[in-house]
N, CA, C and O atoms as a printed pandas DataFrame, in Angstrom:
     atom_number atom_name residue_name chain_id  residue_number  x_coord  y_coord  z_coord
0              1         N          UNK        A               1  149.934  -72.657   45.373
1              2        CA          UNK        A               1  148.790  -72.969   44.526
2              3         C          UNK        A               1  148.978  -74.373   43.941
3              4         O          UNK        A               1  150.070  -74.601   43.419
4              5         N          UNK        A               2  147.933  -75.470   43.962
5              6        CA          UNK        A               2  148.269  -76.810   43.923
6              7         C          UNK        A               2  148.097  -76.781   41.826
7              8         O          UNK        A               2  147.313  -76.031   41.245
8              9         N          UNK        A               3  148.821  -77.546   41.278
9             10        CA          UNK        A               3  148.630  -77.674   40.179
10            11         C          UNK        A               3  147.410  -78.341   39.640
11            12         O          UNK        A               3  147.011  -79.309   40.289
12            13         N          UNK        A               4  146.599  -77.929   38.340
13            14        CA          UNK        A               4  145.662  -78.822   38.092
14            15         C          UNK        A               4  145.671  -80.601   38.132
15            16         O          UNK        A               4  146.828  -80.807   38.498
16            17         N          UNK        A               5  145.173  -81.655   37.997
17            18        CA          UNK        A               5  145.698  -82.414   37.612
18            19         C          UNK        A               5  145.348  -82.765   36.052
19            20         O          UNK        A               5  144.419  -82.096   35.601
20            21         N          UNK        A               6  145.907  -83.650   35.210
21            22        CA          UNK        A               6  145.157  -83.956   33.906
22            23         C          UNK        A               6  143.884  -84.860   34.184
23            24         O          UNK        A               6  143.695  -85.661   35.099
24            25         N          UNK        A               7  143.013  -84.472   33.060
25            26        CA          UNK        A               7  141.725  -85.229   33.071
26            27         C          UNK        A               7  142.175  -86.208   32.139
27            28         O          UNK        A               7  141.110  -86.723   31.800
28            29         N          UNK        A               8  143.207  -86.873   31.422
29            30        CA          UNK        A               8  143.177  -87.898   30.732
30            31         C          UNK        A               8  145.012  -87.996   30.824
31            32         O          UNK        A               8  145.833  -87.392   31.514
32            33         N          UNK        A               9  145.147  -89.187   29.648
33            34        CA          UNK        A               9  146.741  -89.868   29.736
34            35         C          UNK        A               9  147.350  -88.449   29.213
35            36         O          UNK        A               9  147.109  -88.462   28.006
36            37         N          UNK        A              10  147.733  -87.754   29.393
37            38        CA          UNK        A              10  148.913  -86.549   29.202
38            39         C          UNK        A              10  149.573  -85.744   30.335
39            40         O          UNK        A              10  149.349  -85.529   31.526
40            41         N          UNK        A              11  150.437  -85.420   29.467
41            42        CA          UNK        A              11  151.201  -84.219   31.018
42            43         C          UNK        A              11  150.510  -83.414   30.971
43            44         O          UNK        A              11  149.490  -83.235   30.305
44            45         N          UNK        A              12  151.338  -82.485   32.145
45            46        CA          UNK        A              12  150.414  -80.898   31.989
46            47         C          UNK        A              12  151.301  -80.515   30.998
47            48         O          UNK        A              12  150.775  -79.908   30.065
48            49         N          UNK        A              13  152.875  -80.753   30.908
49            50        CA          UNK        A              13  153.560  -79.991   30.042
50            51         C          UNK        A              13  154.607  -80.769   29.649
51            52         O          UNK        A              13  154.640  -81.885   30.168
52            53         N          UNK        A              14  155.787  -80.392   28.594
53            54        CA          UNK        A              14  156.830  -80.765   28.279
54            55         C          UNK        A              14  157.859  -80.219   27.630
55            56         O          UNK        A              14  157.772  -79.638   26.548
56            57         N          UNK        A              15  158.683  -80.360   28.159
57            58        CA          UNK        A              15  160.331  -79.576   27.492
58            59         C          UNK        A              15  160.798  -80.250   26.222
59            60         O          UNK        A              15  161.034  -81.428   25.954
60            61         N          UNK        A              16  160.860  -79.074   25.493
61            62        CA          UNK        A              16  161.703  -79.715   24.016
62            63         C          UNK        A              16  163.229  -78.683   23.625
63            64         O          UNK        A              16  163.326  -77.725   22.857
64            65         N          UNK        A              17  163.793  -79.037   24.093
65            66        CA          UNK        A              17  164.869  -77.644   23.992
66            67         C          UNK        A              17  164.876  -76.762   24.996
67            68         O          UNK        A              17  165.022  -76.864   26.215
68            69         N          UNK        A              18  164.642  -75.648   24.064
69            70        CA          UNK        A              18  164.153  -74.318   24.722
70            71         C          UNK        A              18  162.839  -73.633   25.226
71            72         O          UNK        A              18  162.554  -72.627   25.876
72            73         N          UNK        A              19  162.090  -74.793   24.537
73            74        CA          UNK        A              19  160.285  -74.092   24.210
74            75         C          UNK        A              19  159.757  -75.298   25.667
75            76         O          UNK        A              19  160.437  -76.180   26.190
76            77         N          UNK        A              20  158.635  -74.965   25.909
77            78        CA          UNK        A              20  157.687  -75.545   26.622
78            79         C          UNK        A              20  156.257  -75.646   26.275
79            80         O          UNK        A              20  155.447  -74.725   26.169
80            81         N          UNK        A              21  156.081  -76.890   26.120
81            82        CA          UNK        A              21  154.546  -77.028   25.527
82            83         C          UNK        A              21  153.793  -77.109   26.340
83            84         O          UNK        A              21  154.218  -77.957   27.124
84            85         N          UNK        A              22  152.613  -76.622   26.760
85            86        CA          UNK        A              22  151.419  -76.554   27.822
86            87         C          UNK        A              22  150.227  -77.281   27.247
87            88         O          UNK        A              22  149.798  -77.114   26.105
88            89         N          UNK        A              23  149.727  -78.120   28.170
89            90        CA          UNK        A              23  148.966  -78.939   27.702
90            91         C          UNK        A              23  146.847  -77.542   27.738
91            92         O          UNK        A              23  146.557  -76.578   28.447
92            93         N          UNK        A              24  146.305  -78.031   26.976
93            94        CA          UNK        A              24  145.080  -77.196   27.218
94            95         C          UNK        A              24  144.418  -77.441   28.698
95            96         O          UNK        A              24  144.374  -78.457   29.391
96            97         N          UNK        A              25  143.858  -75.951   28.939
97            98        CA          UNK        A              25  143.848  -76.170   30.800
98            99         C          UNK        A              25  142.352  -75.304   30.633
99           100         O          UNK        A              25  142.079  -74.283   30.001
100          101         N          UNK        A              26  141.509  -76.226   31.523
101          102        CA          UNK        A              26  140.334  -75.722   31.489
102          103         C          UNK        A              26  140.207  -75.234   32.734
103          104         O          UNK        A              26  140.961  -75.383   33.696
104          105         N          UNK        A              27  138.899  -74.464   32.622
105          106        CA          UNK        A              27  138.719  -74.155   33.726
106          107         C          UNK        A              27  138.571  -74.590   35.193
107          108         O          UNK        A              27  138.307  -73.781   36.082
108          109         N          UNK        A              28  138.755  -75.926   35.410
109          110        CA          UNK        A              28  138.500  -76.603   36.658
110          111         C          UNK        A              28  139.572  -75.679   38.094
111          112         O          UNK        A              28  140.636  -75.064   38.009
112          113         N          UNK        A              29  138.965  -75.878   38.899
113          114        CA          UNK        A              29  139.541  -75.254   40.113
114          115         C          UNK        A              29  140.231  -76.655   40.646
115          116         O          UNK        A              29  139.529  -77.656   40.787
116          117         N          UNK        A              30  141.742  -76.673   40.956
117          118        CA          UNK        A              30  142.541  -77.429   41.490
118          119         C          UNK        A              30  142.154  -78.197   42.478
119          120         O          UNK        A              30  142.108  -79.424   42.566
120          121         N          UNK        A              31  141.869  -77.329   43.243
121          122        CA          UNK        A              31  141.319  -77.743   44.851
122          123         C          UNK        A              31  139.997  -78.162   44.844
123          124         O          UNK        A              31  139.778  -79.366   44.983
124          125         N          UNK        A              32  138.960  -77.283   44.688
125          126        CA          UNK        A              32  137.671  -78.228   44.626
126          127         C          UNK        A              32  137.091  -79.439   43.304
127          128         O          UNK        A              32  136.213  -80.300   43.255
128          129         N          UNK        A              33  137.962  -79.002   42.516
129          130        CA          UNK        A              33  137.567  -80.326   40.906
130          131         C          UNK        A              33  136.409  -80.034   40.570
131          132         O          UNK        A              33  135.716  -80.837   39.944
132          133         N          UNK        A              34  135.873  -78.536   41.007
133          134        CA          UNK        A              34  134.887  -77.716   40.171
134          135         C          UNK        A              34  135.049  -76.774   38.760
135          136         O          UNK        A              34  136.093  -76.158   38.548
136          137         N          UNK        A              35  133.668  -76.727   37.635
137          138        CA          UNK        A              35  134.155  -75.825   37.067
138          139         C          UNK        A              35  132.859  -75.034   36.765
139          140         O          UNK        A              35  131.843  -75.536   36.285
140          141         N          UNK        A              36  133.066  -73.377   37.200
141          142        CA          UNK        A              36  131.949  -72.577   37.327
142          143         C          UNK        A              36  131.515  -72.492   36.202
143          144         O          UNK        A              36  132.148  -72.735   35.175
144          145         N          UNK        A              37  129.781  -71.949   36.327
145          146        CA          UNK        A              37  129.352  -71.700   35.108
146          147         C          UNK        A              37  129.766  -70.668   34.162
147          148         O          UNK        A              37  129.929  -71.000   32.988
148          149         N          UNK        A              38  129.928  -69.639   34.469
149          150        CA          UNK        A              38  130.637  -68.441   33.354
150          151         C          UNK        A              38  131.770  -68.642   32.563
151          152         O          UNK        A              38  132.814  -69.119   33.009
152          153         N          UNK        A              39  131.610  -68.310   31.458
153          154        CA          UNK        A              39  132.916  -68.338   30.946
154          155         C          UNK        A              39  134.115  -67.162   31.082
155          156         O          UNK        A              39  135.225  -67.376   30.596
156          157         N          UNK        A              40  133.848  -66.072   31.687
157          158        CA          UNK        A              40  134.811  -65.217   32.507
158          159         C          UNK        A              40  135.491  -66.140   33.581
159          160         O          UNK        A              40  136.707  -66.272   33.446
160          161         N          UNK        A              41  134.946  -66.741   34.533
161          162        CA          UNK        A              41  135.409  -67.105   35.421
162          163         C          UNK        A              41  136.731  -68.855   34.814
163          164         O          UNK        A              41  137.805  -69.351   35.154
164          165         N          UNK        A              42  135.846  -69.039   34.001
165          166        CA          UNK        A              42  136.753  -70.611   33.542
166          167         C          UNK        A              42  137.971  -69.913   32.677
167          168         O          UNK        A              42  139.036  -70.528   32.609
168          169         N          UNK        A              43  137.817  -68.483   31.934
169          170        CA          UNK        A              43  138.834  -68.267   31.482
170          171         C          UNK        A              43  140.133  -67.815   32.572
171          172         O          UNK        A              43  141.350  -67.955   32.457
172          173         N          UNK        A              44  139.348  -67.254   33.590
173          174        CA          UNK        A              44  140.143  -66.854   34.569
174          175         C          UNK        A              44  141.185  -67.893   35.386
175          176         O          UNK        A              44  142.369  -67.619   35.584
176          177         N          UNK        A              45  140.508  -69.176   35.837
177          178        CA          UNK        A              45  140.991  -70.512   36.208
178          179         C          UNK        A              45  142.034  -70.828   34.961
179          180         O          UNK        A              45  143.260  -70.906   35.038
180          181         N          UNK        A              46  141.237  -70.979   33.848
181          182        CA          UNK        A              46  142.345  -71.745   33.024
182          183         C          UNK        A              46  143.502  -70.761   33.282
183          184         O          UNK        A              46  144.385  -71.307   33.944
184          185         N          UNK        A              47  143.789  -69.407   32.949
185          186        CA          UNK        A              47  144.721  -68.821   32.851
186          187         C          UNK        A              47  145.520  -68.859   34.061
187          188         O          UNK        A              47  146.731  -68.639   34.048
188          189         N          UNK        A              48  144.741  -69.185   35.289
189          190        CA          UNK        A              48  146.222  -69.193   36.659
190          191         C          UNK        A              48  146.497  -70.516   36.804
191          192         O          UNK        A              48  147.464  -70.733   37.534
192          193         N          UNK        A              49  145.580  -72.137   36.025
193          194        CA          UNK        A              49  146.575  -73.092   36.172
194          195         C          UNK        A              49  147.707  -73.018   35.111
195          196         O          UNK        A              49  148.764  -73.578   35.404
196          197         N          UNK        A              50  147.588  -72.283   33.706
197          198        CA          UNK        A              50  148.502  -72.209   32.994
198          199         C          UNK        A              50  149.551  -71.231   33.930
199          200         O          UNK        A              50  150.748  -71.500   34.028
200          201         N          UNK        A              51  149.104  -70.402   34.405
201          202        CA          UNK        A              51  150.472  -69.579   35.392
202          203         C          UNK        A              51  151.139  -70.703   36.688
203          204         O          UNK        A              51  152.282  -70.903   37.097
204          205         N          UNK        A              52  150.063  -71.155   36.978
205          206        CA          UNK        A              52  150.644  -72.047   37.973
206          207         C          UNK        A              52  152.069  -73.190   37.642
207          208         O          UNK        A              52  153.152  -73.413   38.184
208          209         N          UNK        A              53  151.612  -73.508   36.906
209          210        CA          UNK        A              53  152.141  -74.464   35.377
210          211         C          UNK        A              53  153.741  -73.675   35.137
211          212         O          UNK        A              53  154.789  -74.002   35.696
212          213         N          UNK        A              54  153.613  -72.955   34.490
213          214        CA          UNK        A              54  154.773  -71.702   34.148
214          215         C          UNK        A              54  155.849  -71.346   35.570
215          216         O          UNK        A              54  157.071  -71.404   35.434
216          217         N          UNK        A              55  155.068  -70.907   37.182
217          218        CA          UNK        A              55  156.239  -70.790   38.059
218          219         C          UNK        A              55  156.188  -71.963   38.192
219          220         O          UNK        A              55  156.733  -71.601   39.234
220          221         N          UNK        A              56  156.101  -72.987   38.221
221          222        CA          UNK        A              56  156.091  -74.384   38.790
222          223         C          UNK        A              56  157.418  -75.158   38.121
223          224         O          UNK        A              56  157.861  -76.256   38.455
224          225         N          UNK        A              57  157.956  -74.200   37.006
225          226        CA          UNK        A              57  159.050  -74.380   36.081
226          227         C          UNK        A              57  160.245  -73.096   35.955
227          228         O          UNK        A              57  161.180  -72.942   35.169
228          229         N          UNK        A              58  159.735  -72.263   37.123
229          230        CA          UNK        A              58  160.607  -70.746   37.247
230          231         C          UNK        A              58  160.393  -70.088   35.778
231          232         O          UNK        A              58  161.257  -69.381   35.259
232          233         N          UNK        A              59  159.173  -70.388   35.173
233          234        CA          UNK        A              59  158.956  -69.509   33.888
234          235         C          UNK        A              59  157.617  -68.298   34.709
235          236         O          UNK        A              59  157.147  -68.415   35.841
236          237         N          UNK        A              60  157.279  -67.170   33.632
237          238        CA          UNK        A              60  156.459  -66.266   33.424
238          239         C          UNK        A              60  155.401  -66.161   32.491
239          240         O          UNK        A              60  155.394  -66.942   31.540
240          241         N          UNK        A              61  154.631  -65.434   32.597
241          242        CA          UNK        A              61  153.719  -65.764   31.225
242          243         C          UNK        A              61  154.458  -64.673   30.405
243          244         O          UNK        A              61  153.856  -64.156   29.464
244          245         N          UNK        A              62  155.533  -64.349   30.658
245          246        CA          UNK        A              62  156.275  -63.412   29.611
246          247         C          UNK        A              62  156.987  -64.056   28.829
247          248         O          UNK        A              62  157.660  -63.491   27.967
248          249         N          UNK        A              63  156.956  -65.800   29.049
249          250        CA          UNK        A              63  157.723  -66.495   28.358
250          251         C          UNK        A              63  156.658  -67.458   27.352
251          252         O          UNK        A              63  157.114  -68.444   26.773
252          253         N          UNK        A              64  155.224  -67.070   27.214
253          254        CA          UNK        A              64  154.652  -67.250   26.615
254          255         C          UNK        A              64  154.960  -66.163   25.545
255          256         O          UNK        A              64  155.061  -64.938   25.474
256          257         N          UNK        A              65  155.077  -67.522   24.566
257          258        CA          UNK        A              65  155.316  -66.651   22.864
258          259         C          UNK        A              65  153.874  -67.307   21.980
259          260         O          UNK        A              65  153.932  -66.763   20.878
260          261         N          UNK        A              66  152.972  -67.980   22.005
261          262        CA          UNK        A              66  152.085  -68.628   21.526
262          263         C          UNK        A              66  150.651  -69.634   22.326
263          264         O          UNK        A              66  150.791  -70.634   23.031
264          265         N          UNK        A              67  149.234  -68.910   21.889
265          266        CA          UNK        A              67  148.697  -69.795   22.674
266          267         C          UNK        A              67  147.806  -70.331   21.656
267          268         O          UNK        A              67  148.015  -70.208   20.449
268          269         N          UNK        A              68  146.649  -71.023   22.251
269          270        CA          UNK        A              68  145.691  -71.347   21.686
270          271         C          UNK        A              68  144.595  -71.591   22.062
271          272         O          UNK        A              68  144.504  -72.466   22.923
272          273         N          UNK        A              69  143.240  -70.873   21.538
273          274        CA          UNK        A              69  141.907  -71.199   22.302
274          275         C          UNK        A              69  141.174  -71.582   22.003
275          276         O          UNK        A              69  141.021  -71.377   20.799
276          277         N          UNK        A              70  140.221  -72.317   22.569
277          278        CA          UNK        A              70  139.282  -73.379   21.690
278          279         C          UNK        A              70  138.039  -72.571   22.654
279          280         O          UNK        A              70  138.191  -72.234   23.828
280          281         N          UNK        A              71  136.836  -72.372   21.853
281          282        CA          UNK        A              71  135.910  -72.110   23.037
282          283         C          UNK        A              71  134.612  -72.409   22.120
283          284         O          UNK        A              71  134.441  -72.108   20.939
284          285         N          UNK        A              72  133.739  -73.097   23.017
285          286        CA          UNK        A              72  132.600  -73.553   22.556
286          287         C          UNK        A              72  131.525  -72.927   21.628
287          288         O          UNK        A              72  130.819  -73.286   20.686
288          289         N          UNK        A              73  131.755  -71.803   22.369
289          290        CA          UNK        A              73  130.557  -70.571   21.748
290          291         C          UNK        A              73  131.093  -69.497   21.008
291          292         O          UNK        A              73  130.777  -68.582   21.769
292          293         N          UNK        A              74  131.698  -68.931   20.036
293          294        CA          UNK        A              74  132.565  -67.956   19.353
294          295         C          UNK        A              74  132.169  -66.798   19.924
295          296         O          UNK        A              74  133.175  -66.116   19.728
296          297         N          UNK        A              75  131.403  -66.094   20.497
297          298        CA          UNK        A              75  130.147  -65.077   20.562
298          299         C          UNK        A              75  131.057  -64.707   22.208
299          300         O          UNK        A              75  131.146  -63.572   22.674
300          301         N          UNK        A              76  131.531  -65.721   22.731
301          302        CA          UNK        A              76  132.382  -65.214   23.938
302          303         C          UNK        A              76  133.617  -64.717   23.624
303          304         O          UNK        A              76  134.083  -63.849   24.361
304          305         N          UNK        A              77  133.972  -64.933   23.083
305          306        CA          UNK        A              77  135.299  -64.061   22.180
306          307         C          UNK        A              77  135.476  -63.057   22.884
307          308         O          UNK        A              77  136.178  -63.369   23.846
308          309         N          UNK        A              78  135.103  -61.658   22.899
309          310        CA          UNK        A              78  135.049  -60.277   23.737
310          311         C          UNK        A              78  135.169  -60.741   25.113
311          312         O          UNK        A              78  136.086  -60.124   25.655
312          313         N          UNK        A              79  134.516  -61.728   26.040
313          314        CA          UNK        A              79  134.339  -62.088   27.549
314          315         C          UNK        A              79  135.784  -62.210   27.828
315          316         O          UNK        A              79  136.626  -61.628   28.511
316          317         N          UNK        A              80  135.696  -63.583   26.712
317          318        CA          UNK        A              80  137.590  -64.427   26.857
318          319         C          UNK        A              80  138.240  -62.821   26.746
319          320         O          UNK        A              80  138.426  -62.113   27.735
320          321         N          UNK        A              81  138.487  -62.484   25.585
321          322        CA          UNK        A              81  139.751  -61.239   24.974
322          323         C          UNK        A              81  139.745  -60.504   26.804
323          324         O          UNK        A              81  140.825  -60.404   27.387
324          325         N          UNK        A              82  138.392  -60.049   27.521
325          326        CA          UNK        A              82  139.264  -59.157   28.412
326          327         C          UNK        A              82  139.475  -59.669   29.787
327          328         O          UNK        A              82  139.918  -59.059   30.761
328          329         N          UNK        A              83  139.111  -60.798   29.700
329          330        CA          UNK        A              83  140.450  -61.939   31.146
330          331         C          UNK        A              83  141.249  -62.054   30.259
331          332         O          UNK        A              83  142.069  -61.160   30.470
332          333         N          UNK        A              84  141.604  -62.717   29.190
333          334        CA          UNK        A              84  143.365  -62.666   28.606
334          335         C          UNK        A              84  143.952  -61.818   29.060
335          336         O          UNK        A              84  144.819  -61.965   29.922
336          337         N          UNK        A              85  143.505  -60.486   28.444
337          338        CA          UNK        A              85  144.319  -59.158   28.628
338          339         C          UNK        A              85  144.747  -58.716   30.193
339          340         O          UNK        A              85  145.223  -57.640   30.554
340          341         N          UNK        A              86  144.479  -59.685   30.856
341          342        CA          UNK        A              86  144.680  -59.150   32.389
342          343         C          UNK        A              86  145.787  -60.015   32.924
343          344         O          UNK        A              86  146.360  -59.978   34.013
344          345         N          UNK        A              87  145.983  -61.001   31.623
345          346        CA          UNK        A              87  147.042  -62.159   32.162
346          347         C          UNK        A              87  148.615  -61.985   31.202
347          348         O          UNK        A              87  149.757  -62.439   31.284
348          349         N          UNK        A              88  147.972  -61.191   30.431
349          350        CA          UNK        A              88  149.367  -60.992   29.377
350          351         C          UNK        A              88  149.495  -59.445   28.763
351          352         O          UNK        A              88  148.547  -58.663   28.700
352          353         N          UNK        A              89  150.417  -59.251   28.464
353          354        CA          UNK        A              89  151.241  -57.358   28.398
354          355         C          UNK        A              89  151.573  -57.558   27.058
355          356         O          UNK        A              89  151.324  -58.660   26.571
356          357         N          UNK        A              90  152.191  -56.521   26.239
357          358        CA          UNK        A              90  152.665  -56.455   24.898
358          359         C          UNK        A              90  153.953  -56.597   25.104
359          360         O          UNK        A              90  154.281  -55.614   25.769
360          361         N          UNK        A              91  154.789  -57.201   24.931
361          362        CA          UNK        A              91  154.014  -57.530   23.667
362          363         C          UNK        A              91  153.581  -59.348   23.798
363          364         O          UNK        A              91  154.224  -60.262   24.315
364          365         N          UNK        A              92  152.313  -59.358   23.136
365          366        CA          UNK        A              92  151.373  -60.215   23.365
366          367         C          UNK        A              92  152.115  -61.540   22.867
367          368         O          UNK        A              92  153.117  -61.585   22.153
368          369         N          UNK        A              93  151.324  -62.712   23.458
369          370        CA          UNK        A              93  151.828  -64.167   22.370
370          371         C          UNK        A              93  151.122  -63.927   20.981
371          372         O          UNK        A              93  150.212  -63.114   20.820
372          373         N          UNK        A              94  151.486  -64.480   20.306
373          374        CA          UNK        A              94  151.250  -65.185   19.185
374          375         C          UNK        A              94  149.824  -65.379   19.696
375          376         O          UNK        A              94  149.621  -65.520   20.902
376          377         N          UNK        A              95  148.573  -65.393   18.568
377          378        CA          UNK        A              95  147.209  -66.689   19.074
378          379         C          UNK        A              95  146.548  -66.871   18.125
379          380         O          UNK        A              95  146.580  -66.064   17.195
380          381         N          UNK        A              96  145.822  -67.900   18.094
381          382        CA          UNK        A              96  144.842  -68.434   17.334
382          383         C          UNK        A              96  143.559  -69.030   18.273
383          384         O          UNK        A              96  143.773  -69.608   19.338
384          385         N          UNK        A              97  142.334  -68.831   17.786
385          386        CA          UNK        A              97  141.099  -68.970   18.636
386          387         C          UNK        A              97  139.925  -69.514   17.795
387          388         O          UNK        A              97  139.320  -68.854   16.950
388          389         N          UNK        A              98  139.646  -70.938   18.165
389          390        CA          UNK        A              98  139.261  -71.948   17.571
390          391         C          UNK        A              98  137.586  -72.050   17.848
391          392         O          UNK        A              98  137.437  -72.507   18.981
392          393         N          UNK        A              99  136.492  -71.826   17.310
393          394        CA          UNK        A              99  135.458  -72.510   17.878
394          395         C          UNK        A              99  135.228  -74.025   17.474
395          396         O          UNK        A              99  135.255  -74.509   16.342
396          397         N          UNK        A             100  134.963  -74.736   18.855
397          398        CA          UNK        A             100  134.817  -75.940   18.740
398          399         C          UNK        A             100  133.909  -77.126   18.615
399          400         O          UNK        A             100  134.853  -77.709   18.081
400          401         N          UNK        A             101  132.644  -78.327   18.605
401          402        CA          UNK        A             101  131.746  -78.247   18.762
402          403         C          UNK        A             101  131.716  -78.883   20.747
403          404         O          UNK        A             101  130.645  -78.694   21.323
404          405         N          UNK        A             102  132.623  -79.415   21.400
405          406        CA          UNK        A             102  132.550  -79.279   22.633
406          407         C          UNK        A             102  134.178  -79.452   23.414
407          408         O          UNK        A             102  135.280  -79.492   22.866
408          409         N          UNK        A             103  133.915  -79.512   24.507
409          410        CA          UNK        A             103  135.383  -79.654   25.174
410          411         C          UNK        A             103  135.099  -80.789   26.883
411          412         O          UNK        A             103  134.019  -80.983   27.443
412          413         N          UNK        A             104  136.082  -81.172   27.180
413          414        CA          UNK        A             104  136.358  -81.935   28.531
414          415         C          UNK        A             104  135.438  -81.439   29.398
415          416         O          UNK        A             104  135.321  -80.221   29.529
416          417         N          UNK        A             105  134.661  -82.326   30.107
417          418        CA          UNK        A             105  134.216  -81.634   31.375
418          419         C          UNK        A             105  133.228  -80.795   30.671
419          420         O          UNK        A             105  132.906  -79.835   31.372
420          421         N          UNK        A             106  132.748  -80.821   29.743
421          422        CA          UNK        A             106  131.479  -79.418   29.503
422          423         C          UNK        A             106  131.944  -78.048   29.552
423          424         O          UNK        A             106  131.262  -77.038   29.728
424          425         N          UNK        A             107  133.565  -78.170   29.322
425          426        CA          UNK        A             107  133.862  -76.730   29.788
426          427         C          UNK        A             107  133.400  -75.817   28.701
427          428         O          UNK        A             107  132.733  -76.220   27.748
428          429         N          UNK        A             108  133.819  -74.411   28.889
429          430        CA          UNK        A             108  133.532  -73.624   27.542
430          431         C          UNK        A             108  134.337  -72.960   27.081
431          432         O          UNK        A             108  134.062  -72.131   26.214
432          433         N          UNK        A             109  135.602  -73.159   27.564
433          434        CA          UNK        A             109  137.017  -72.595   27.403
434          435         C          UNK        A             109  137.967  -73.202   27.599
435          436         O          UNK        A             109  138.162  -73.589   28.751
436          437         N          UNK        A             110  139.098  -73.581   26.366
437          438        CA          UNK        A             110  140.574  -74.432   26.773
438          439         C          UNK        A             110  141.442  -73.520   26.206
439          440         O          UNK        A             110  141.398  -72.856   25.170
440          441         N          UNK        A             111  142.376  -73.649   27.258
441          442        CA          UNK        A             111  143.777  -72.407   26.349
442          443         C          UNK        A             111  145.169  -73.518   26.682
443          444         O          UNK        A             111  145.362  -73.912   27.832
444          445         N          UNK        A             112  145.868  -73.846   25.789
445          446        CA          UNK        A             112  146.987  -73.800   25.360
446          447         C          UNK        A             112  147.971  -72.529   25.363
447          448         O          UNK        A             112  147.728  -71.332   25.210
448          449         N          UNK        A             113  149.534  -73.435   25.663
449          450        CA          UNK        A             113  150.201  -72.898   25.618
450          451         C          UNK        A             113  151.641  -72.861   24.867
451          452         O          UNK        A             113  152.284  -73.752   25.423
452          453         N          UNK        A             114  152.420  -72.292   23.920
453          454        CA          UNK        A             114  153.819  -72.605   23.841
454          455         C          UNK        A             114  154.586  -71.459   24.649
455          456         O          UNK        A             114  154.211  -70.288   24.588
456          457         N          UNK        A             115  155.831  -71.923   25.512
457          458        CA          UNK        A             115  156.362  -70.907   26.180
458          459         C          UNK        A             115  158.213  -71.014   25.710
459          460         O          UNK        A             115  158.682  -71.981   25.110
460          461         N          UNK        A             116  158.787  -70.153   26.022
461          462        CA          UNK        A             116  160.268  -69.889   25.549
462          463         C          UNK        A             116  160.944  -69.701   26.708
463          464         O          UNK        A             116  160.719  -68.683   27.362
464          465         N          UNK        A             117  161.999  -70.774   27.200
465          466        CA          UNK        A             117  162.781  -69.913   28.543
466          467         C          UNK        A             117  164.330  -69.623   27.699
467          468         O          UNK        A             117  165.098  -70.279   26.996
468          469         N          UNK        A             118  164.240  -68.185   28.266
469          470        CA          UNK        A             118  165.046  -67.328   27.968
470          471         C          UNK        A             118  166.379  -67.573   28.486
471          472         O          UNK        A             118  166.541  -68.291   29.473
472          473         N          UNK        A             119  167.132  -67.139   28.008
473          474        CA          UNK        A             119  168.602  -67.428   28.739
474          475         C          UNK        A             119  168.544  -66.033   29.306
475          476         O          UNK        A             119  169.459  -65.617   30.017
């Protein structure tokens, strides 16, 4: 699975220690540099370039301890909550979920990440 690339000057990620910071990953599809209209589906994208992101470093999303979501419309909240839940187990990260007044690309969903590799 090819990694997203960034839409501006940042990484996708960075090591500080032990933790790993994930840069916010929208919904764009890697390969075509599309991003669908639904916000099920962009939550779905964002969440496998953040996985992509994670093995791409021999991490899991079990090594997610903290995320963060920004989403345009608050009212999708319930859409987002049940693609999350299909990407992460209990016990859950940490989160906070931001409405915003827009995001990159027109998207309608950005998720952040902090992750922990375990010894």
């Amino acid at each position: 699975m090819p990694l997203p690339k960034p839409v501006g000057p940042y990484s996708l990620y960075r090591e500080a220690g032990d933790f790993v910071f994930i840069s916010g990953q929208i919904g764009i599809d890697p390969e075509q540099g599309k991003i669908p209209e639904d916000v099920e589906k962009q939550t779905e994208i964002a969440l496998n370039n953040l996985k992509g992101i994670l093995e791409s470093i021999g991490l899991k999303t079990e090594n997610v301890v903290k995320t963060t979501i920004f989403l345009i419309d608050i009212n999708d909240f319930p859409k987002v909550n049940e693609v999350y839940s299909k990407f992460f187990s209990e016990p859950y990260p940490a989160r906070s979920t931001v409405a915003v007044n827009s995001l990159p690309k027109d998207a309608k969903v950005e998720i952040e990440a902090i992750a922990y590799k375990k010894s």
